[in-house]
C-alpha positions as CSV (number, residue, x, y, z in Angstrom):
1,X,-75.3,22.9,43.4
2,X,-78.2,24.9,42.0
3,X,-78.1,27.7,39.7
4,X,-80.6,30.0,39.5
5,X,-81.3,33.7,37.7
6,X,-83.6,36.0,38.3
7,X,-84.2,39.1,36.4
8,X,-85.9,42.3,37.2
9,X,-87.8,44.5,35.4
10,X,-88.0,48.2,35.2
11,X,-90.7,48.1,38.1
12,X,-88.9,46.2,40.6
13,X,-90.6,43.3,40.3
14,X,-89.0,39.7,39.4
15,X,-88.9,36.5,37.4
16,X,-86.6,33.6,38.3
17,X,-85.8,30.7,36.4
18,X,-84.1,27.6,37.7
19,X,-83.4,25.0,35.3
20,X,-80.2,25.7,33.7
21,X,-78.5,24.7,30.9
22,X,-75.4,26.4,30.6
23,X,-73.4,29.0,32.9
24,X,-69.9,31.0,32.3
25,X,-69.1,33.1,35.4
26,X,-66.0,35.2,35.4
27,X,-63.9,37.6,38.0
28,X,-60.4,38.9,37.1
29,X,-57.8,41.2,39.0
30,X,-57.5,44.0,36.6
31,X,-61.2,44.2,35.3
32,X,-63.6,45.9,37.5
33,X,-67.0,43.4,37.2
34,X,-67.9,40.7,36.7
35,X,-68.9,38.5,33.3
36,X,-71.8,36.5,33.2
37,X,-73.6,34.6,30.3
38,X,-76.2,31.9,31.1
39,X,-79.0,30.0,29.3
40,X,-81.8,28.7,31.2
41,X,-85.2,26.6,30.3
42,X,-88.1,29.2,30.5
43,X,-91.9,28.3,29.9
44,X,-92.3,32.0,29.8
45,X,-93.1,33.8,26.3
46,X,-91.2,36.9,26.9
47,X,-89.2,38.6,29.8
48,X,-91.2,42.4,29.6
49,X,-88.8,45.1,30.2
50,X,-86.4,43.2,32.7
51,X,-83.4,45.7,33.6
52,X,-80.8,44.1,35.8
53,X,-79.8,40.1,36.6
54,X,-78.6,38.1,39.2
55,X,-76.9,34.9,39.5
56,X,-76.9,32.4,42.4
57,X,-75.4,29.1,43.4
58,X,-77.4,27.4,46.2
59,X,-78.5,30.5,47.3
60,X,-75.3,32.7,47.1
61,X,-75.5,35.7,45.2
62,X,-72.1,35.5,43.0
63,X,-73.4,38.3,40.2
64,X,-75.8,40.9,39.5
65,X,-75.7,43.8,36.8
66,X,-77.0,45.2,34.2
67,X,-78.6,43.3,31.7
68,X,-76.3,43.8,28.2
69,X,-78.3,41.6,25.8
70,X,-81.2,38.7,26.2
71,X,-82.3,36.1,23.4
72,X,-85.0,34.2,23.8
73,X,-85.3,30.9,21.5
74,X,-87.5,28.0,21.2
75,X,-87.0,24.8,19.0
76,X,-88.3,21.5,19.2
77,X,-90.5,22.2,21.6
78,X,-87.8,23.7,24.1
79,X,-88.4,27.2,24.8
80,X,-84.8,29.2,26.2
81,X,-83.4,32.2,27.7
82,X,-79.7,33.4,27.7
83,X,-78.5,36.5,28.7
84,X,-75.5,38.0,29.0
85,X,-74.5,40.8,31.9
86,X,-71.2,42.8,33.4
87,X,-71.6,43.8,37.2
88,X,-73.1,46.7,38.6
89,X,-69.1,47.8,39.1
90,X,-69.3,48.2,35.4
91,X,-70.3,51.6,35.7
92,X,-67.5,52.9,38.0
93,X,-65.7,53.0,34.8
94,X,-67.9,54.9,32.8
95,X,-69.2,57.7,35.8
96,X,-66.7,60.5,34.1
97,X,-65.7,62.8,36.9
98,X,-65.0,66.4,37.2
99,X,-61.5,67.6,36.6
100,X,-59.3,69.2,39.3
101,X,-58.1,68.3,42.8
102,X,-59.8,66.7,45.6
103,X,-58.5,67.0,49.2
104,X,-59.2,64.6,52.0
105,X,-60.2,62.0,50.0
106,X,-61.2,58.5,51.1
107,X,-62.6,55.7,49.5
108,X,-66.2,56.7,50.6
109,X,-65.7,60.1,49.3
110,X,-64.8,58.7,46.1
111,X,-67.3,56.3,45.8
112,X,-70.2,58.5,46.8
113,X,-69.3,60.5,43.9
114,X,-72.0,59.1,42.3
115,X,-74.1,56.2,43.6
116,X,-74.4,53.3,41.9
117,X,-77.0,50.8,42.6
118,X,-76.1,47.8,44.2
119,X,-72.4,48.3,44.7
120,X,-70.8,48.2,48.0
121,X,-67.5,49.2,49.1
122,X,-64.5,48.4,52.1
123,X,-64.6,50.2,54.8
124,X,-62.4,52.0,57.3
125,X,-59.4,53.2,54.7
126,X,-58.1,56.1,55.9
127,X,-57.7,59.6,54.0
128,X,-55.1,60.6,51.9
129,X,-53.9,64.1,51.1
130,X,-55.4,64.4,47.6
131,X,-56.4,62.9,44.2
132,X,-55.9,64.8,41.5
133,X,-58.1,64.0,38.8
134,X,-57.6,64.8,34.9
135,X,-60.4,65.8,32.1
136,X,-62.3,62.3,31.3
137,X,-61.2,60.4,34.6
138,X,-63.8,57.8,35.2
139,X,-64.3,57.4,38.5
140,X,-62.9,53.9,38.5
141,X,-59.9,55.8,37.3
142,X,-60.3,58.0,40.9
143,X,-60.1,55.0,42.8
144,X,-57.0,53.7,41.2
145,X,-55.0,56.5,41.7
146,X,-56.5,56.6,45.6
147,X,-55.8,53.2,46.0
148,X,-52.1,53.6,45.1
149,X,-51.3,56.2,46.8
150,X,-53.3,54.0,49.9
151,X,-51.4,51.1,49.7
152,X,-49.2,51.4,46.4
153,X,-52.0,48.5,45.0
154,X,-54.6,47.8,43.1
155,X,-58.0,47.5,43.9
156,X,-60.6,44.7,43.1
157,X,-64.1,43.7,42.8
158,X,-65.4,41.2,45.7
159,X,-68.2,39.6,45.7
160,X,-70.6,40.5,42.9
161,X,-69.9,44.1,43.7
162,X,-68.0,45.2,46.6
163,X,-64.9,47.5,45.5
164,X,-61.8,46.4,47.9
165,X,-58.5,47.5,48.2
166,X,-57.1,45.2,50.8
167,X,-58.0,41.3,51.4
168,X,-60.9,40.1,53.3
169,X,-60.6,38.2,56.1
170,X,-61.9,34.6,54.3
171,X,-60.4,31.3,54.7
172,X,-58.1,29.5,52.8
173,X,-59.9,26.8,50.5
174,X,-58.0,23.5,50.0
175,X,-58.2,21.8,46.7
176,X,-57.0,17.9,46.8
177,X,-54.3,17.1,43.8
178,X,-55.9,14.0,43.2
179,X,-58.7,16.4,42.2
180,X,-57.3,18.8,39.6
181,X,-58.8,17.9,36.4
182,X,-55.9,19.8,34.8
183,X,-52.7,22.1,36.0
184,X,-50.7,24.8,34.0
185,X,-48.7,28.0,34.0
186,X,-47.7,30.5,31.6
187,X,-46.0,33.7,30.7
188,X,-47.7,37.0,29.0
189,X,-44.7,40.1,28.4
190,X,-46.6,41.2,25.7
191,X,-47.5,44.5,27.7
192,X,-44.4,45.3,29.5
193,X,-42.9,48.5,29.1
194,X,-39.1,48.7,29.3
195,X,-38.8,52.9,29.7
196,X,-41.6,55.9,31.2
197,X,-40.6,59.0,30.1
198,X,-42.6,62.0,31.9
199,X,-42.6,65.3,30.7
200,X,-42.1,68.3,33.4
201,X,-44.1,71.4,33.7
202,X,-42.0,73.3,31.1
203,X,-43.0,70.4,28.7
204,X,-39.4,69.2,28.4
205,X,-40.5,65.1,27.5
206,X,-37.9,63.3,29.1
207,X,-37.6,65.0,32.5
208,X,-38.4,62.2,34.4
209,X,-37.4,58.8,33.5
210,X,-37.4,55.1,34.9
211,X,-36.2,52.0,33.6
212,X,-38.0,48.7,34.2
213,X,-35.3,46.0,34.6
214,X,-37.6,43.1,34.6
215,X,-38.0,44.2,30.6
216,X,-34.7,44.9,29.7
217,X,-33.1,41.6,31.5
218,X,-35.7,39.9,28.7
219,X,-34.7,42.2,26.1
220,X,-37.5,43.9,25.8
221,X,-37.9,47.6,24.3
222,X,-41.1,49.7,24.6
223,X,-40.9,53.3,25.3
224,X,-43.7,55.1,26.6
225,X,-43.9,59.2,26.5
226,X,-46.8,60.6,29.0
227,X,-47.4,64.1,30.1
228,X,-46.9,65.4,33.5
229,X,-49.5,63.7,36.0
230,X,-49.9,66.1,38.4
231,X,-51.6,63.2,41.0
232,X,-48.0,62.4,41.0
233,X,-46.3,65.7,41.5
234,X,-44.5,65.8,44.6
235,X,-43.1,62.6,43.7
236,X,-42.7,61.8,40.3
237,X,-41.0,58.6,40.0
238,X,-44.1,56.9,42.3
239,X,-45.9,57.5,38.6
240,X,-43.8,56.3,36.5
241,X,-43.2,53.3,39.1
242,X,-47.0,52.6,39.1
243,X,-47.4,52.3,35.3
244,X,-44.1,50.1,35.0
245,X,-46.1,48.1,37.8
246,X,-48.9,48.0,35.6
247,X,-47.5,46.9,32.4
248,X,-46.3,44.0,34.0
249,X,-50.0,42.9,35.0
250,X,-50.4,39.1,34.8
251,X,-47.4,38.6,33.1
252,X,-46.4,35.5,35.0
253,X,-49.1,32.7,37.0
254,X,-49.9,29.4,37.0
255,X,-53.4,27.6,36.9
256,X,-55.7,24.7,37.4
257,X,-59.2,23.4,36.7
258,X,-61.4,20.8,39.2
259,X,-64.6,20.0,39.8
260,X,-67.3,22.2,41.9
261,X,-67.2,25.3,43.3
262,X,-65.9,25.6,46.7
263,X,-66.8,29.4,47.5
264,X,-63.9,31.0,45.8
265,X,-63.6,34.8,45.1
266,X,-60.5,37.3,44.3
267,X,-57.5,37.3,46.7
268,X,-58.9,34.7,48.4
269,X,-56.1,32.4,49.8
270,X,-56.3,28.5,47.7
271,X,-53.8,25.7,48.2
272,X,-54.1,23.5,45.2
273,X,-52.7,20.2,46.6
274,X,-49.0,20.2,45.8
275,X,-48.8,21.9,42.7
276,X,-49.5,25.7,44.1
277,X,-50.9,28.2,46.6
278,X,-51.6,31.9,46.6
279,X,-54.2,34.1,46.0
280,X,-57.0,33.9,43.4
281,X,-55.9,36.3,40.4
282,X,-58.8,35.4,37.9
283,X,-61.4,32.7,38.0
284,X,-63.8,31.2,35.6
285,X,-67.0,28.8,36.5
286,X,-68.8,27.2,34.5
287,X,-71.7,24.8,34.4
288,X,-73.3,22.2,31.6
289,X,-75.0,19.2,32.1
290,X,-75.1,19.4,36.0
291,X,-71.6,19.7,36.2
292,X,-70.0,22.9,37.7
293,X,-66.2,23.5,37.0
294,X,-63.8,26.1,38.6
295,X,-60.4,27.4,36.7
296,X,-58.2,29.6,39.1
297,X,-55.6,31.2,38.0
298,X,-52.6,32.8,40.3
299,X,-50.4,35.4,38.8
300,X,-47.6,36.8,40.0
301,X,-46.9,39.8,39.4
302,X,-45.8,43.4,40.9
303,X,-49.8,43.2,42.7
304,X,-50.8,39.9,43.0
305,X,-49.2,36.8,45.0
306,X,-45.6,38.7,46.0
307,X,-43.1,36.7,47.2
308,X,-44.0,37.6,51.1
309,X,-48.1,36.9,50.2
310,X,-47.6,34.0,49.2
């Protein structure tokens, strides 16, 4: 497979370079963008006033963002370029929106909010009610809440920029065990929350309470105190039963590494020979040498690979 990046300027125009040396491309469940550093051969001098990148394999876009840093380095003779870049999605998180309460909300609504270049989003999800949103919401923030009271999950970042809150319709890829350069699995609690405690209107801090008995069955005592959400307030316990949710985010998954890239993306539905099969929770590819390798991992958790997904 051939990696290429291309990078463009403040003017629109572009400058792509094909000879790689090294690639690390990442996409996880909970972070909304995607990672990308990469270091290429260049005969160029300098790069002008480049302002965004994108990253292809044989042709397929799997990034493009804003440009966070570029180095440019030559020794021995050999003159390099690495870069380093988050997604366009990157910027959901740090649009801050205006406080109050929006009615017949959709995605599209939410999203159009303010436009950001280059990002895309699922259509056809239907309206809810409202979304209330609290001073300093970003408006990545906006779609969480939306998308939990959508589907009571979380959303994600296809592609290199496309914010979805269901699956796509993609085909299951099929990885042969003989294959797997390496398998594993693993356990993270370090973030799970035993108690929510939410204060009422009055103030009164332990008004509404839950207790998360996936933490206390492990022992497990963290207390959290949070003021009354009012995106929650005709049903309180839907709150505190989306941040206990949350807390529990990739605490449990299992893993493996192989050669190549096979067209893999989030939630997208992998069998990994005998040893697992879900849906993607995290991946990392990488390249050196000519070699491209995929990690996958699968959690499982209170939003990714339930027991009736899987």
């Amino acid at each position: 497979m051939t990696p290429t990046l291309t990078l463009t300027d403040v003017s629109g125009s572009t400058l792509t370079e094909a000879v790689c040396l090294s690639f690390r491309l990442e996409k996880e469940r909970y972070t909304p963008f995607t990672m990308l550093t990469a270091r290429f051969l260049t005969s160029r001098s300098e790069f002008g006033n480049p302002a965004s990148v994108a990253f292809r394999l044989d042709n397929q876009l799997l990034h493009q963002g804003v440009l966070d840093g570029l180095t440019m380095t030559k020794q021995k003779g050999m003159q390099t370029v690495q870069v380093s870049s988050r997604g366009f999605t990157s910027l959901l998180m740090q649009n801050q929106m205006a406080a109050g309460m929006l009615t017949g909300v959709t995605l599209q609504s939410l999203m159009e909010k303010y436009t950001v270049p280059g990002v895309t989003y699922e259509s056809g999800i239907t309206q809810t009610n409202y979304v209330w949103v609290k001073e300093g919401t970003s408006q990545w923030d906006a779609i969480v809440n939306y998308g939990y009271k959508y589907n009571q999950g979380y959303p994600y970042i296809s592609g290199a920029n496309q914010v979805r809150l269901t699956r796509s319709d993609g085909t299951s890829i099929t990885i042969g065990g003989d294959t797997l350069l390496s398998t594993g699995c693993g356990l993270d609690y370090t973030r799970m929350v035993s108690h929510i405690h939410m204060a009422d209107a009055d103030g009164n801090a332990d008004a509404f309470s839950l207790e998360n008995a996936d933490a206390t069955a492990r022992n497990i005592a963290r207390h959290r105190q949070i003021s009354l959400d009012l995106q929650y307030a005709a049903n309180p316990a839907d709150c505190l039963a989306q941040k206990l949710r949350y807390s529990m985010r990739a605490c449990q998954g299992v893993r493996a590494v192989y050669p190549g890239y096979h067209g893999e993306d989030l939630e997208r539905h992998i069998t990994l020979g005998s040893f697992a099969a879900g849906y993607i929770s995290r991946m990392i590819v990488t390249g050196a040498g000519g070699r491209i390798t995929t990690e996958v991992h699968l959690y499982r958790d209170k939003f990714c690979n339930l027991p009736e997904a899987t």
